[in-house]
N, C-alpha and C positions, 0 to 999 in steps of 0.2 A: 663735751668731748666724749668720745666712745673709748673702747676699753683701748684700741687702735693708738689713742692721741688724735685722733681728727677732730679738729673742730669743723663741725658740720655748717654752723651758723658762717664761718667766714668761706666754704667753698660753693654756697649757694648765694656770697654776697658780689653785686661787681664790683671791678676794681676799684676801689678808691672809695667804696661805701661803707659806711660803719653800720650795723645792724644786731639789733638785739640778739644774744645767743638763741637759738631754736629750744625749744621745749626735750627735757634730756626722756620722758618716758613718753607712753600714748597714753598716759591719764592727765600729763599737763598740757596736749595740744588744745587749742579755742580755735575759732572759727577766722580769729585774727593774729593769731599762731599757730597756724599747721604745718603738717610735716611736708614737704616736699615728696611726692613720688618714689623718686631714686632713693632719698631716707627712709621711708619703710620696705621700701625692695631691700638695701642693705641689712635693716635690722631684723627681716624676716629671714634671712638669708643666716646671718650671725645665728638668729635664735636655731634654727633648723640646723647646724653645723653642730651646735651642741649638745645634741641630739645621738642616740649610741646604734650601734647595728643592732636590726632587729631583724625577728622571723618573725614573715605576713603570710598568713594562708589565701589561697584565693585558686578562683578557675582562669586558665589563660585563653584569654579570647583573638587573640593575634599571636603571630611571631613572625617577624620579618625579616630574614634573615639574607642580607645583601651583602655584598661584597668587600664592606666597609673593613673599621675594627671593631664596630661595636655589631651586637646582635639587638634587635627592638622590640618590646612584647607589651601588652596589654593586660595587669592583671584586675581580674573583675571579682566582686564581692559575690558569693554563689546564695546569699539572701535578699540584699539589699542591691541597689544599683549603683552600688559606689564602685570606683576603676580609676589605677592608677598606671601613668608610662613606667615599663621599665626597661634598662637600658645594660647591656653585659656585654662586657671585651668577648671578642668575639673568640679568642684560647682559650678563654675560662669555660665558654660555651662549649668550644670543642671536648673538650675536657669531662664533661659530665657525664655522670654513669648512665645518664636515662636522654632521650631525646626527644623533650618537649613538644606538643603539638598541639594546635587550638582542641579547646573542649578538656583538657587534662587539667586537674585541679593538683596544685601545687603547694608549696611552702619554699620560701625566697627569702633569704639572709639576702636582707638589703641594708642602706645607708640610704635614707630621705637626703636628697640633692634638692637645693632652690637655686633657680636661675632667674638671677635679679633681675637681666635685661630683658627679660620675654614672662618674668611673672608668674613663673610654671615652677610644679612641683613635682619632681622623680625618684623611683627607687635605681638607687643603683646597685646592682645583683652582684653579688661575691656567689653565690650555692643555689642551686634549686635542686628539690626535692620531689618526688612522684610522692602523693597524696590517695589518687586514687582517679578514674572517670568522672568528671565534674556532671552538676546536675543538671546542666542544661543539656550536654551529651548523651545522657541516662531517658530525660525526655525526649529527646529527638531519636535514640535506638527503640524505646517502646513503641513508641509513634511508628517509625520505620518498620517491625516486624505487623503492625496491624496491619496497616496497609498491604504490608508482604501478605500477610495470610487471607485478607482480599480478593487477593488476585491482582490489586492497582498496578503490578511493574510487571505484569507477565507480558513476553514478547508478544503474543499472537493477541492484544490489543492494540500494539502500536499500526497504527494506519499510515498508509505511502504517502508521501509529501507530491503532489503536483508536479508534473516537469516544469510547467509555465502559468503561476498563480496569473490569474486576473489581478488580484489586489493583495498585497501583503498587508497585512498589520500589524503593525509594530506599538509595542508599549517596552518605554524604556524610560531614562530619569528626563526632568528638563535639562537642555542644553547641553545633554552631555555625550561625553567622548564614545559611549557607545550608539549613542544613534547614528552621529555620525559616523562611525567605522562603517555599522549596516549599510546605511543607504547610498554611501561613496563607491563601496566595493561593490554593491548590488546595481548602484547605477553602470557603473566601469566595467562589469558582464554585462549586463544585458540595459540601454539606456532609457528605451520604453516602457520599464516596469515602473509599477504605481506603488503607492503606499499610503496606509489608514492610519497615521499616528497618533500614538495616546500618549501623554505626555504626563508622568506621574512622579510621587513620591514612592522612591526604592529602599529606603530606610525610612526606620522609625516608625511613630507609632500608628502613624496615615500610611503605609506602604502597603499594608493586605486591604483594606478598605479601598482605596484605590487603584490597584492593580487589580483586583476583581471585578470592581467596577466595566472598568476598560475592558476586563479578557469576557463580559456580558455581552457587554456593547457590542465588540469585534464577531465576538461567535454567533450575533444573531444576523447578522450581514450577510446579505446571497452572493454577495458578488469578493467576499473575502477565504481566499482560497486554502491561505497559511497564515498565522498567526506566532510573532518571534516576538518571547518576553527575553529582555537583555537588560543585563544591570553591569558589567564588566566586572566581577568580580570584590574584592572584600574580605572585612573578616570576619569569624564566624561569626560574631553578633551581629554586626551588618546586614551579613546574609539570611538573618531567622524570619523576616518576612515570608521568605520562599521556599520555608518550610511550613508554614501554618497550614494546620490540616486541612482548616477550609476552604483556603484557596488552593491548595493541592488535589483535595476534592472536587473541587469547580473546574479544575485543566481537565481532569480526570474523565468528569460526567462533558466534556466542550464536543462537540460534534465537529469543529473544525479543528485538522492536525496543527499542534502545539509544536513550537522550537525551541525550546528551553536553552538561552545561551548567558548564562546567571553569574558565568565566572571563567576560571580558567581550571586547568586539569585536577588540583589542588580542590577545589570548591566542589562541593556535590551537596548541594541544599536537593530538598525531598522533591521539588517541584522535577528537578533530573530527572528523576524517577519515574512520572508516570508519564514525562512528556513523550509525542510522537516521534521525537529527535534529540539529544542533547548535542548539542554544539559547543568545542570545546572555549570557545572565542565570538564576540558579536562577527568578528569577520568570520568568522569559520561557519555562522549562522549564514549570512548574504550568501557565500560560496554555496552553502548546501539549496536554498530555497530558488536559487536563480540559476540558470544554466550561461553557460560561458560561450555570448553568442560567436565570438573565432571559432573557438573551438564546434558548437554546431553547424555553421558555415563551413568550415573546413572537413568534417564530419560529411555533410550533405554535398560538398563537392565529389568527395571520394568514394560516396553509395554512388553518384550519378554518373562517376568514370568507370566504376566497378558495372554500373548497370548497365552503359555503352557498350560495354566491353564486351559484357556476357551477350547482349544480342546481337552483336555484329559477331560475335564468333558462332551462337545458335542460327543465326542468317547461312553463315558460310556452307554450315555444316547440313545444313537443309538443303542448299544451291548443291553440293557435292551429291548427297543423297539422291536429288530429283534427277541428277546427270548421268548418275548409275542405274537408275530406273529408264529414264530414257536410252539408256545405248542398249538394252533388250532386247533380243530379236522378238520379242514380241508386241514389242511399240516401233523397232525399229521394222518390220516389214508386218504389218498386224494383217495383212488380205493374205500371208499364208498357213495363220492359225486358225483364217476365216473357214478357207478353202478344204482345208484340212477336216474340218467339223463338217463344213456340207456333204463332202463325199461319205461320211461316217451315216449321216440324216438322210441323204437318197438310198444308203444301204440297206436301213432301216425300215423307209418306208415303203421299198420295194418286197423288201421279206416282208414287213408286217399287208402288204397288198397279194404277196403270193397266200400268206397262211389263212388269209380272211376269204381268197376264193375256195383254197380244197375246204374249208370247215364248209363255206356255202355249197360245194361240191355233195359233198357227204351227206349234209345234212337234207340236199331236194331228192338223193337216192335213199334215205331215209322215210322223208315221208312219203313218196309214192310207195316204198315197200307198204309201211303200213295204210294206207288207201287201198294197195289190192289186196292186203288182210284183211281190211274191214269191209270193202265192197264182196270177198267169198264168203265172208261170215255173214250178209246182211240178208235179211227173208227177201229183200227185193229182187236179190239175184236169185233168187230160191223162183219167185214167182214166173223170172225171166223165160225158166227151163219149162212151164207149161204149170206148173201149179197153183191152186188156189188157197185160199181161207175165206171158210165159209162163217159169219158172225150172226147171232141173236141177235135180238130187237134191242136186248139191252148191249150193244156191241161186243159182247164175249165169245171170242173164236167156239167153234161146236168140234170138238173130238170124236163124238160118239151118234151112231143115228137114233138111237131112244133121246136125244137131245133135240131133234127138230122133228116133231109128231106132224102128223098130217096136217094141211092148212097154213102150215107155220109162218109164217115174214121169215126169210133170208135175205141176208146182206152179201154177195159173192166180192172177194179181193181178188182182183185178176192182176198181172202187171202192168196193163195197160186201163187201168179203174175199176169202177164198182158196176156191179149187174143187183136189180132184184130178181129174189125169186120165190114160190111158193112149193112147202113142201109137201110131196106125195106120200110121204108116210115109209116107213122104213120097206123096205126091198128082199 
């Protein structure tokens, strides 16, 4: 019997059966006297009751704080990987000086709870204390300021996501709720769109090894336009795969723009950071990478009423324009702007026929003046009037009679030709 008065041997006996009492400690069970299940769930339970409140230090890797009475948290051992649930009325909660938050390392007046029927072990929280910035938080800000100093999260490397990828690729966990959100919502905008899926481990100790694998794979594809890693969210240990430098590096160096939808508003692992997009939801990932074909439909109905419109009204106004140009007296009766010009052209080329004959006028009294200048100044008229030149043998007019000696050859210039003659010697 327990300290209770139960006797355990007759509540695990059927009715009417008599059976040897059950072994009272765990050093007298044998292999043909064991405890029953429910009996050491009980006596773990008993032993763990009497057990006093204690203060456990640790970093908190969850807090879940729902609607309930209780508040839910995670605390994790900051050297080892040990982690225990704990569990706080959710007043007491309210109540605390400080307001816990994953990555904050704490100390928690608890009471170790066993719960027989599910086999689990809990603190249950009366105080928590702020300790300080837990180490994994301490490494995830050093890590985040390198990168910062980088360059990794400057805006003017994030590159514009596609209007209409050819091919999405998606790596997200197996079977789960966020692939589905993606490719429901992304089918449901637009229902032609494709997808590359990678189907991986999102925790634990396969989840960088494999997610990078996959974001290699997808980024060397010609035909993958956008690439959405989505894990729906978590707690922060859950989510340290997606902070691993390497593979934050590897989104970083990816030539194809990245969608990073890892979590919800709450969640900001590192991979946020350098991706082309964060997305605060795997649906809020679909929504951004697909376009909403109503909405472009509806869109493209309204450019095409919009562009009807504008040309039948640029028509009208061109028809109005051409109607004012034609009622012109100068299209409307054009043979009297004609007429108008020719009388102007005969005026013209009457004057310019008068000014062409006086210049010819002038110009033939002109040159006959000079013709009878140069026929009074010419020897020929000189000779007309009776006189000669008399020329040497070598044809040089003679001025003088000691120029032609007795004998001499003369050449006479009459105006009517030439005479010889010989000379008789000066006179």
């Amino acid at each position: 019997m327990d300290k209770r008065g139960v006797n355990h041997s007759r509540m695990y006996a059927a009715e009417g059966e008599n059976v040897p009492a059950l072994p009272a400690t765990a050093a007298e069970t044998t292999a043909e006297r064991p405890w029953p299940v429910a009996l050491l769930s009980h006596k773990v339970r008993d032993y763990v009751n009497r057990m006093s409140v204690v203060w456990v230090r640790g970093e908190l890797v969850q807090v879940s704080r729902g609607k309930g009475a209780l508040v839910f948290m995670t605390l994790r051992d900051t050297k080892d990987d040990a982690s225990f649930s704990v569990s706080m009325r959710a007043s007491a909660f309210a109540k605390l000086d400080l307001e816990p938050q994953q990555g904050s390392e704490v100390v928690v007046q608890c009471k170790p709870t066993f719960w027989s029927r599910r086999g689990s072990l809990q603190l249950d929280a009366y105080d928590i204390r702020a300790v300080g910035i837990g180490d994994l938080l301490q490494r995830l800000e050093r890590l985040k300021c390198t990168l910062f100093n980088e360059g990794l999260f400057n805006a003017d490397r994030k590159r514009p996501l596609p209007f209409l990828p050819r091919t999405i690729g998606l790596i997200c966990g197996r079977k789960s709720a966020a692939e589905r959100d993606v490719i429901v919502n992304a089918e449901k905008r637009w229902p032609a769109v494709r997808f590359a899926t990678r189907e991986v481990a999102v925790q634990g100790v396969k989840a960088v090894a494999e997610v990078s694998e996959a974001l290699r794979e997808l980024d060397a594809r010609e035909d993958v336009d956008v690439i959405i890693i989505s894990r729906g969210g978590g707690s922060l240990e859950d989510l340290l795969p997606f902070s691993d430098e390497s593979l934050v590096r590897l989104a970083a160096a990816a030539r194809t723009p990245i969608v990073s939808a890892i979590g919800h508003e709450v969640d900001t692992p590192l991979l946020d950071l350098v991706a082309d997009y964060r997305a605060s939801t795997p649906t809020d990932a679909a929504k951004t990478v697909v376009p909403d074909m109503v909405v472009e439909r509806t869109q493209l109905d309204e450019a095409r009423r919009r562009a009807y419109s504008a040309l039948t009204s640029r028509i009208d106004r061109e028809k109005e324009a051409l109607a004012a140009v034609r009622a012109r007296p100068a299209f409307a009766e054009p043979h009297t702007m004609i007429e108008s010009h020719a009388e102007v052209i005969d005026g013209a080329i009457a004057s310019a026929r008068a000014s062409v004959t006086i210049a010819l006028e002038r110009a033939r009294e002109r040159v006959k003046a000079l013709a009878d200048q140069a026929r009074a100044l010419s020897p020929l008229h000189t000779l007309e009037r009776g006189y000669a030149v008399v020329q040497g043998t070598d044809g040089s007019a003679l001025t003088h009679p000691s120029e032609a000696p007795e004998g001499a050859r003369l050449s006479i210039r009459l105006a009517g030709g030439r005479v010889s003659a010989t000379s008789l010697g000066e006179d």
